[in-house]
KEKE-3310 file (N, C-alpha, C; in steps of 0.2 Angstrom, whole numbers, plus 5000, padded with zeros to 4 digits):
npx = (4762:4768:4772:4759:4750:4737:4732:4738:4732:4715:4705:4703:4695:4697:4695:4697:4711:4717:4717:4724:4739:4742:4740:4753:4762:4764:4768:4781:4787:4786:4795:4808:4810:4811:4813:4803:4798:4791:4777:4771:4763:4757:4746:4737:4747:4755:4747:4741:4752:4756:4744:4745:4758:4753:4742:4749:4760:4774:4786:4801:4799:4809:4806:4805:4796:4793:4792:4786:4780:4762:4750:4735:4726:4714:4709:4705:4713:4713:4714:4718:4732:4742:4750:4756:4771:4779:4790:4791:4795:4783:4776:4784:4785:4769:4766:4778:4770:4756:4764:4772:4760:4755:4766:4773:4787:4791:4793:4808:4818:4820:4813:4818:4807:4810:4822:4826:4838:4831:4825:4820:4823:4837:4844:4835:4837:4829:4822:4830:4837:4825:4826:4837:4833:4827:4833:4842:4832:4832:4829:4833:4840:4837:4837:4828:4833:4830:4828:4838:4848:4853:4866:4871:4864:4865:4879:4878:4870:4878:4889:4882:4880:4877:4878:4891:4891:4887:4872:4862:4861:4856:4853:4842:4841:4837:4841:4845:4849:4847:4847:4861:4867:4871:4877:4892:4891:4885:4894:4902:4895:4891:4904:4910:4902:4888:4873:4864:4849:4845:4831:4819:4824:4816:4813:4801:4795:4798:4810:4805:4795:4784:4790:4798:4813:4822:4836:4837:4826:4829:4843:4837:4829:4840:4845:4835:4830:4818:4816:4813:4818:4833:4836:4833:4844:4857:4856:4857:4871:4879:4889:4889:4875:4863:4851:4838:4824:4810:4795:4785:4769:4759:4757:4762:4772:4781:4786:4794:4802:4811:4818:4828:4840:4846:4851:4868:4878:4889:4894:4892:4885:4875:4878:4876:4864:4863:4857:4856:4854:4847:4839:4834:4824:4816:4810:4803:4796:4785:4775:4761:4751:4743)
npy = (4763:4752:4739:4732:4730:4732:4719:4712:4715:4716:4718:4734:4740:4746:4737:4725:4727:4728:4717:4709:4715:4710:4697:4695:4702:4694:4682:4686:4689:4676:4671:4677:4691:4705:4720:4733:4746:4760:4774:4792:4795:4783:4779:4770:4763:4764:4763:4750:4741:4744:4741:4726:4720:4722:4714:4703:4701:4704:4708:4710:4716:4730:4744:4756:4773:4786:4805:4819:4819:4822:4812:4810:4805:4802:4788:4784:4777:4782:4794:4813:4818:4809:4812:4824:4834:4839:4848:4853:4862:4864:4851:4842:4840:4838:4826:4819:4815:4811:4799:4792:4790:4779:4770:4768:4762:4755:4762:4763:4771:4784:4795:4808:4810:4807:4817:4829:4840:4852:4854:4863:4858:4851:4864:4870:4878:4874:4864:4855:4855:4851:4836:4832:4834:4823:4813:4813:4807:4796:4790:4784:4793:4796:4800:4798:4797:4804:4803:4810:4815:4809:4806:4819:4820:4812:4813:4827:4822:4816:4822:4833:4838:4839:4846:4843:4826:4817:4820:4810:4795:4784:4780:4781:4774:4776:4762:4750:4737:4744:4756:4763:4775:4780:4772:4774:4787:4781:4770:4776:4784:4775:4769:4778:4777:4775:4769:4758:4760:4750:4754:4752:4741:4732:4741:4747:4735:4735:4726:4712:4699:4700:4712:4724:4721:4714:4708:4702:4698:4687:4680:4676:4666:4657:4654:4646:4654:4666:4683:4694:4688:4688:4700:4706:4699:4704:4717:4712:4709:4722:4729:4740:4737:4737:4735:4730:4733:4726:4726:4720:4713:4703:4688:4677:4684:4688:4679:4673:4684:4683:4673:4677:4677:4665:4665:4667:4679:4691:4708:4714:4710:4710:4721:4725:4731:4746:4760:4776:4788:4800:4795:4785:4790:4798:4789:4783:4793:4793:4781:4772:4776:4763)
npz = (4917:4911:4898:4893:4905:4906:4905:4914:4926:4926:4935:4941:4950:4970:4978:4970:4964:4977:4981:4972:4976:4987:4984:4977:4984:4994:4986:4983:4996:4999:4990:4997:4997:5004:5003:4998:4989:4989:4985:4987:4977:4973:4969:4979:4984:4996:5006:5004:5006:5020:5024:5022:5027:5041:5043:5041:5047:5045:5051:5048:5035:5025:5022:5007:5005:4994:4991:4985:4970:4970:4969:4956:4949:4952:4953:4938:4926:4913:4918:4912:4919:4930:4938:4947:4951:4964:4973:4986:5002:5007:5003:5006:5020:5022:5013:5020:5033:5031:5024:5033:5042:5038:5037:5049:5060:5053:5039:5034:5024:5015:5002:4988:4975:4959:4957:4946:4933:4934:4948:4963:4973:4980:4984:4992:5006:5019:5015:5016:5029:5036:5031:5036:5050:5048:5043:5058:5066:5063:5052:5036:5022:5007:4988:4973:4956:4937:4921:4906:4911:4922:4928:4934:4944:4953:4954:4965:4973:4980:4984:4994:5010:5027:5042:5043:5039:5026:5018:5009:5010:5001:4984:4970:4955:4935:4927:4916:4903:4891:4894:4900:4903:4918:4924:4927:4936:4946:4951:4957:4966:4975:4976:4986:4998:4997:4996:4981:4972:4958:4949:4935:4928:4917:4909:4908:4904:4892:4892:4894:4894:4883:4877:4866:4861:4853:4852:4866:4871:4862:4865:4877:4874:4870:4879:4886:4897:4903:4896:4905:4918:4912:4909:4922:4927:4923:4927:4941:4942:4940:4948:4957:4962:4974:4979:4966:4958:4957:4951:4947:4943:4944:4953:4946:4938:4949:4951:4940:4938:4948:4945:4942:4949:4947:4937:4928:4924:4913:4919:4908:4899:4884:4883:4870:4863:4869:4870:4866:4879:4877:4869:4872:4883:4878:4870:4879:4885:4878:4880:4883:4897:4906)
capx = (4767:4772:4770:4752:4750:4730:4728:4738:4726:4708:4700:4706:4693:4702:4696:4701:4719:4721:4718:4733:4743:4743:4743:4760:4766:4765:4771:4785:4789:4788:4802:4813:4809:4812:4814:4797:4798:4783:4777:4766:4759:4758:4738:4736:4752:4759:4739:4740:4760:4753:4737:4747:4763:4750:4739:4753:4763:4780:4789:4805:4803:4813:4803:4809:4794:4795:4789:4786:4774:4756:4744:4730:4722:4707:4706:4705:4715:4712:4716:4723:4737:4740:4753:4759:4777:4781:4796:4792:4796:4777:4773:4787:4779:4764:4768:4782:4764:4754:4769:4774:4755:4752:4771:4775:4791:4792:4797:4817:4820:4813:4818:4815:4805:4812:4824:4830:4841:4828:4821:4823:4825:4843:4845:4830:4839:4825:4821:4835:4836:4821:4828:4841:4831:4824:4839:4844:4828:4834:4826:4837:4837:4839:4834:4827:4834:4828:4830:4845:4853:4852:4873:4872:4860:4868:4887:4877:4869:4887:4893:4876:4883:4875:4882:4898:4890:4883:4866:4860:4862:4854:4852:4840:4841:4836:4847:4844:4853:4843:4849:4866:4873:4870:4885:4898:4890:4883:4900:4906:4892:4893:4912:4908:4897:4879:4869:4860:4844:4841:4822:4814:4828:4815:4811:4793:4788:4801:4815:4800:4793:4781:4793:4801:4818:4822:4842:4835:4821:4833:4845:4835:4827:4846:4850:4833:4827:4815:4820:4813:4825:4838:4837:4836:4850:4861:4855:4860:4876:4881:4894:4884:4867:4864:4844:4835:4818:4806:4790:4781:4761:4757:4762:4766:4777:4786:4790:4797:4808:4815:4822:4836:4844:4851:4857:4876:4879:4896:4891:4893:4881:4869:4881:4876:4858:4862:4856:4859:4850:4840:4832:4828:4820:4810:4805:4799:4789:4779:4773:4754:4748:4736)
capy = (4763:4745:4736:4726:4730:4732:4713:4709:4716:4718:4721:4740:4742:4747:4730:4721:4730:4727:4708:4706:4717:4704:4689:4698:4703:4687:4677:4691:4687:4668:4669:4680:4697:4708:4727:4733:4752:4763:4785:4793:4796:4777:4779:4765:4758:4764:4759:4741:4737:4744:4733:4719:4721:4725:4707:4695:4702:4703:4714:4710:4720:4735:4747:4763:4775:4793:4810:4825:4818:4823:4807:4816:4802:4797:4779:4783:4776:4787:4805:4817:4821:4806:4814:4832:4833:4844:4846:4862:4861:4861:4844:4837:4840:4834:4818:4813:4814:4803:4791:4789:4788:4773:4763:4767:4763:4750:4765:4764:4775:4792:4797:4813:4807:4808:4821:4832:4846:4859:4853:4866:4853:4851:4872:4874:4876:4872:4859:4850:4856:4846:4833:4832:4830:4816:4808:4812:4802:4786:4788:4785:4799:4796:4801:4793:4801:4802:4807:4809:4817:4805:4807:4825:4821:4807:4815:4832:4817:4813:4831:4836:4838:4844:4847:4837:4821:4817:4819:4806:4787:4779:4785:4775:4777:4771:4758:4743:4736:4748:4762:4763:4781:4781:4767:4774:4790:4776:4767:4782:4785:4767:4768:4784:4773:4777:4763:4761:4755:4751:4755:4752:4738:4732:4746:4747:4731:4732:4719:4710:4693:4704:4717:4724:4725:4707:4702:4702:4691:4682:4679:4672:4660:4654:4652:4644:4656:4673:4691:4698:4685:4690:4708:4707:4697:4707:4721:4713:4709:4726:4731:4745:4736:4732:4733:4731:4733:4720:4731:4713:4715:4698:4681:4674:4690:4690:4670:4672:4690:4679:4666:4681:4673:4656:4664:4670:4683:4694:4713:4718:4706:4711:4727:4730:4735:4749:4764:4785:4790:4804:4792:4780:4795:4800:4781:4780:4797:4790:4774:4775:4772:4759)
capz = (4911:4910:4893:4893:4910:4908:4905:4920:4932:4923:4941:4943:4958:4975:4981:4965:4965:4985:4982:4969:4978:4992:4983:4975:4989:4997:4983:4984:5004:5000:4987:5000:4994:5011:5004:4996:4988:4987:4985:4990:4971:4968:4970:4985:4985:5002:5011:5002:5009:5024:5028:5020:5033:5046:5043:5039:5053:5042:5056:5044:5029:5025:5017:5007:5000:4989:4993:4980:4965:4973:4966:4954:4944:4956:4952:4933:4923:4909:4919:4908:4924:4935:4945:4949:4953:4969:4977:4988:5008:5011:5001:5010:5027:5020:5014:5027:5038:5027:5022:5042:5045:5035:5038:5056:5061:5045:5036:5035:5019:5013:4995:4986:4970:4951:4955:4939:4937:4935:4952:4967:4982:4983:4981:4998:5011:5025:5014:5018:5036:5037:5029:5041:5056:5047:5044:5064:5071:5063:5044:5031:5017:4999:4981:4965:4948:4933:4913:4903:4915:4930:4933:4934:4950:4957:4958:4967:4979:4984:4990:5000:5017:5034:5049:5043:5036:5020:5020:5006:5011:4996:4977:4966:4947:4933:4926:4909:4898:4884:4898:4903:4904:4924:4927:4930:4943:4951:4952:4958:4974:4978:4981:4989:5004:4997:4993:4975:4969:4953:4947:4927:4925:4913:4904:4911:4902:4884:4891:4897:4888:4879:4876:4860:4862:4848:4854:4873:4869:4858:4869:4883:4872:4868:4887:4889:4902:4899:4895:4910:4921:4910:4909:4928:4931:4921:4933:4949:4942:4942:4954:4961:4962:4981:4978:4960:4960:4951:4948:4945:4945:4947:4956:4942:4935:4953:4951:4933:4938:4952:4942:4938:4954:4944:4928:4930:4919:4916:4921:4900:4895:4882:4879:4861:4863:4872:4865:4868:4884:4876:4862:4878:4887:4871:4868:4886:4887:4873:4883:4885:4904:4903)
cpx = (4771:4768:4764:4751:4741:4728:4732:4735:4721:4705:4704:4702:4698:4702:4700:4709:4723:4724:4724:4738:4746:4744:4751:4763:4769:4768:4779:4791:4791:4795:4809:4816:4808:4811:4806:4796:4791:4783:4772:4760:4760:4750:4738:4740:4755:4751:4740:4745:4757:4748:4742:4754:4756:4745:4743:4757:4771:4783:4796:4807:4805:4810:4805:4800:4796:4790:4790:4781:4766:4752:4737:4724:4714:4704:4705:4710:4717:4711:4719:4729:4737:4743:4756:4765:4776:4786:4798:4791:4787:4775:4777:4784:4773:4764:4771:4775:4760:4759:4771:4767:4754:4760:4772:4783:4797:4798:4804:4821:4817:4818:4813:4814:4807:4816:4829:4833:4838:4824:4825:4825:4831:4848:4839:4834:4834:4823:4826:4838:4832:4822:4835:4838:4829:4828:4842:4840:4829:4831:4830:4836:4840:4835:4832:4829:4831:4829:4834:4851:4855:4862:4873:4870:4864:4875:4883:4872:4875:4889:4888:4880:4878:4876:4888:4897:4886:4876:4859:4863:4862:4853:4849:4838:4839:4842:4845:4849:4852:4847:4855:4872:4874:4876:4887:4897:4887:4888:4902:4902:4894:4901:4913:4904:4890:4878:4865:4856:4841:4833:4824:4821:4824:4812:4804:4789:4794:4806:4810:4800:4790:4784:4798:4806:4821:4828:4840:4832:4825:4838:4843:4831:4833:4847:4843:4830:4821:4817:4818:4820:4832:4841:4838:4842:4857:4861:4859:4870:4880:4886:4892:4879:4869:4855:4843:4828:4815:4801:4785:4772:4756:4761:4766:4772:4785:4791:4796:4803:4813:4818:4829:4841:4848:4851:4863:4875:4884:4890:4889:4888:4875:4871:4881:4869:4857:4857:4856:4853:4845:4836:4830:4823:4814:4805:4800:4793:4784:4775:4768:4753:4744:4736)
cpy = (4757:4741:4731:4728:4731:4723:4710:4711:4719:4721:4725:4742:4741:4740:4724:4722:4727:4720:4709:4708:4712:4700:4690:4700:4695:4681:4679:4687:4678:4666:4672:4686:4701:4716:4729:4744:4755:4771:4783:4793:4789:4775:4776:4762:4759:4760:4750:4739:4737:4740:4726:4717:4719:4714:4702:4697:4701:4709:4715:4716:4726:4739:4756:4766:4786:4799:4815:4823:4819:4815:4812:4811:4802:4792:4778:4782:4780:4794:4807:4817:4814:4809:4821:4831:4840:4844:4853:4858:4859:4854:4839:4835:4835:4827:4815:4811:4810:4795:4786:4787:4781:4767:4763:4768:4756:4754:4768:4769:4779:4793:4804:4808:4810:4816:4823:4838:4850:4860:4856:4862:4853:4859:4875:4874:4872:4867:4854:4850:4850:4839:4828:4829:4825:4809:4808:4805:4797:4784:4789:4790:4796:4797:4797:4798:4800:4806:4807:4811:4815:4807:4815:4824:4817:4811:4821:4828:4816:4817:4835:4834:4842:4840:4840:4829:4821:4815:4812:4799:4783:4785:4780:4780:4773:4766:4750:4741:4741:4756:4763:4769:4781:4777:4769:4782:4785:4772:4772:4782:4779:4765:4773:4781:4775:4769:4762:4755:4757:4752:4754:4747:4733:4736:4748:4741:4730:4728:4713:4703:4695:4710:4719:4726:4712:4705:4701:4696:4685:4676:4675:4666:4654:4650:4648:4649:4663:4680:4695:4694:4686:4697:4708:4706:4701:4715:4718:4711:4715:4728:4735:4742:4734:4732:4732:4727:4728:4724:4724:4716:4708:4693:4679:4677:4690:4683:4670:4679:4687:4673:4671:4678:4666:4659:4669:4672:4688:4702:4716:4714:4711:4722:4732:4731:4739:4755:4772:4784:4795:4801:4788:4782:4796:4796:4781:4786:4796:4785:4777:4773:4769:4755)
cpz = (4909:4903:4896:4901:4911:4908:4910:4926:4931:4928:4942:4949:4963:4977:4977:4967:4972:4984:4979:4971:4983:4991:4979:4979:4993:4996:4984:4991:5002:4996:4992:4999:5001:5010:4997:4997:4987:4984:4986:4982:4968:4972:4980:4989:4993:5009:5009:5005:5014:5028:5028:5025:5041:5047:5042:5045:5051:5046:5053:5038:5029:5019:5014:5002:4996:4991:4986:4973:4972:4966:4964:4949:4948:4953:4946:4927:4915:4912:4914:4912:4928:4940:4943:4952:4958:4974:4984:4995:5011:5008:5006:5016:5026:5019:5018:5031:5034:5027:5030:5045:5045:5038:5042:5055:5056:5038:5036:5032:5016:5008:4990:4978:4965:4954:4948:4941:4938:4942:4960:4975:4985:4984:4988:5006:5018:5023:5016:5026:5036:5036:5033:5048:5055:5048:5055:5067:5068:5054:5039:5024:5010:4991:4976:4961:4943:4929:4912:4907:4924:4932:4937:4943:4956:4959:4962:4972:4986:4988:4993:5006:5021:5040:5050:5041:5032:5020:5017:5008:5004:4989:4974:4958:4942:4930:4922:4906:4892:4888:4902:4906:4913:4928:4930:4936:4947:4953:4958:4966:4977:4982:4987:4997:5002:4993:4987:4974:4962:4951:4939:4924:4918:4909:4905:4905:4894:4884:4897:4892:4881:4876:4869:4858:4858:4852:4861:4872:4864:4861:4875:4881:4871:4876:4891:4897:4898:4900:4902:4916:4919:4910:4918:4928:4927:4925:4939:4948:4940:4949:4959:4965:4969:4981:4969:4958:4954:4948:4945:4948:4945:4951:4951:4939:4941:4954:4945:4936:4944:4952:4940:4943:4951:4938:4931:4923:4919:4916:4913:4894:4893:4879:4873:4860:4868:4866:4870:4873:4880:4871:4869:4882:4883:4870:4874:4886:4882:4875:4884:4893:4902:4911)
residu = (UNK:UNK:UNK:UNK:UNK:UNK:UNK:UNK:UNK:UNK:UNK:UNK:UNK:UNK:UNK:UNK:UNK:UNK:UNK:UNK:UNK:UNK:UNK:UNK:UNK:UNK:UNK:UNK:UNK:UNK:UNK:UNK:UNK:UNK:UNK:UNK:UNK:UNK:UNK:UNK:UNK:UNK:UNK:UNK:UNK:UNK:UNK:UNK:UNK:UNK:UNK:UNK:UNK:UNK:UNK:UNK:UNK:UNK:UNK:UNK:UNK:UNK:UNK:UNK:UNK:UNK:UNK:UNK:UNK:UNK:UNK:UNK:UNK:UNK:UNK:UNK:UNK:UNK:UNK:UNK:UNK:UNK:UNK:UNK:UNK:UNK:UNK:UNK:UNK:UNK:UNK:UNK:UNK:UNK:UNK:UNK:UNK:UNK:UNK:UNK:UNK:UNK:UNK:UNK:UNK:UNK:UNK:UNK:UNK:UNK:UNK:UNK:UNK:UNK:UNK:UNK:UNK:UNK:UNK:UNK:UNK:UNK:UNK:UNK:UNK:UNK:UNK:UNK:UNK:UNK:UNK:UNK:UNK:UNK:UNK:UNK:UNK:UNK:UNK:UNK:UNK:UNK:UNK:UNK:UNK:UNK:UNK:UNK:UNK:UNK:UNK:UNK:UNK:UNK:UNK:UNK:UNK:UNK:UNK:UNK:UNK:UNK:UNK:UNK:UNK:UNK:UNK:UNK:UNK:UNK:UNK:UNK:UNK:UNK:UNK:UNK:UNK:UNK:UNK:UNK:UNK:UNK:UNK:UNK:UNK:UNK:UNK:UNK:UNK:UNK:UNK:UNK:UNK:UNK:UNK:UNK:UNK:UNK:UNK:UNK:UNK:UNK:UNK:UNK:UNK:UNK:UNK:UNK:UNK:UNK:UNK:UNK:UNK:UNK:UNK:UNK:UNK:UNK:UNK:UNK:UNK:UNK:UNK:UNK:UNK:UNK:UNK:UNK:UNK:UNK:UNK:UNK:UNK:UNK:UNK:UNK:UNK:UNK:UNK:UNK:UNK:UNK:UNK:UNK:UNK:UNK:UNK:UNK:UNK:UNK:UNK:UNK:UNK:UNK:UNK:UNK:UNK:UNK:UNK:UNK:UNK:UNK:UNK:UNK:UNK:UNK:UNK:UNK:UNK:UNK:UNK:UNK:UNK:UNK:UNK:UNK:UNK:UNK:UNK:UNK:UNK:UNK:UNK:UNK:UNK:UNK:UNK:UNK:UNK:UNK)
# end
């Protein structure tokens, strides 16, 4: 779902795919890039981190992946479905065993995938039992949000409690310049001790170079950098931000998003191309997969 994203990586074979992962991962590691998200429905992605930790021998990185999307495309990019959302106590099971097969003891962070409000996880109880022991044996617990309504999930992140401590660690949401309702509940956890990662800080691709979002692209041509560098850095200068995901799919894309490191920018920059959350969600469910 990332703008142009088929002519950044023509070769779609497993073997194709693997390679750029690792020459992306690598360029990744070489700029200082240490924490590397994944799920279970991100096709390959937890098997590629995996081999590619396992061969380079990065016993440093800190790795968080997602449970509850089932992966459904088989390697076609044109599926009807690529992923089935599931958030029932048996996928969890499920996938914990897959996700911990593949990362070991690599995996630091375990996050329920895209939760919304109409989604029964935080309402099961044994699912949150489980979720508890997880947290006991040493694995950090936390959710991703998503859609119009990401505060509503985030503040009902905050007050989950079991057995006297808060059971969520981390909260990851979306968070752009184009999408800013989530602020101020992310202000909120983060003052609260939860740690937050921004995800789609470029829109999957529209505050990108190629992207069609005009005073962005305007803007970074002024300041002499590119709109994806700028859109990040206006992300990590967030108050909240203590991770913010790149989603780069090549070397070159993760060279150019890590240039957002040397632009200084106030937190409100770029302020006036916000726009209402439910026209951002509408825009975005229209993006083709490619």
């Amino acid at each position: 779902m990332t703008v142009g994203h088929r002519e950044d990586v023509p070769d779609t074979s497993v073997a194709g795919m693997r390679a750029n992962a690792f020459s992306t991962f690598d360029e990744a590691w070489r700029l200082g890039v240490r924490h590397f998200d994944a799920a279970r429905s991100y096709g390959e992605g937890e098997a590629f981190l995996a081999a590619w930790m396992s061969e380079r021998g990065h016993a440093g990185a800190f790795v968080s992946s997602k449970w509850g999307y089932r992966y459904t495309a088989k390697w076609q990019r044109t599926a009807p479905v690529h992923e089935v959302k599931d958030h029932s106590l048996a996928n969890l099971a499920r996938q914990w065993r897959e996700s911990s097969a593949l990362l070991g003891s690599r995996l630091r962070l375990y996050q329920i995938h895209s939760l919304t409000p109409d989604s029964p996880a935080l309402e099961d109880a044994r699912l949150l039992d489980d979720l508890e022991r997880l947290r006991d044996s040493g694995v950090a617990i936390g959710a991703s949000a998503s859609g119009p309504r990401q505060a509503e999930i985030i503040d009902r992140l905050v007050s989950v409690e079991r057995a006297g401590r808060r059971l969520f660690d981390w909260v990851q949401a979306t968070w752009n310049v184009l999408e800013r309702s989530a602020g101020p509940a992310l202000r909120r956890a983060r003052n609260a001790g939860m740690r937050i990662i921004v995800k789609e800080a470029l829109a999957n691709g529209r505050l990108g170079p190629r992207g069609d979002v005009a005073p962005v692209l305007a803007e970074a041509r002024r300041m002499g950098a590119t709109a994806d560098a700028l859109s990040l850095a206006v992300a990590l200068a967030q108050p909240f931000a203590d991770v913010v995901l790149s989603g780069a799919a090549t070397p070159a894309q993760i060279r150019s998003n890590m240039a957002a490191r040397q632009i200084v920018v106030s937190p409100d920059a770029l302020a006036g191309v916000g726009i209402p959350a439910d026209l951002y969600w509408s825009q975005r469910s229209q993006l083709k997969w490619t």
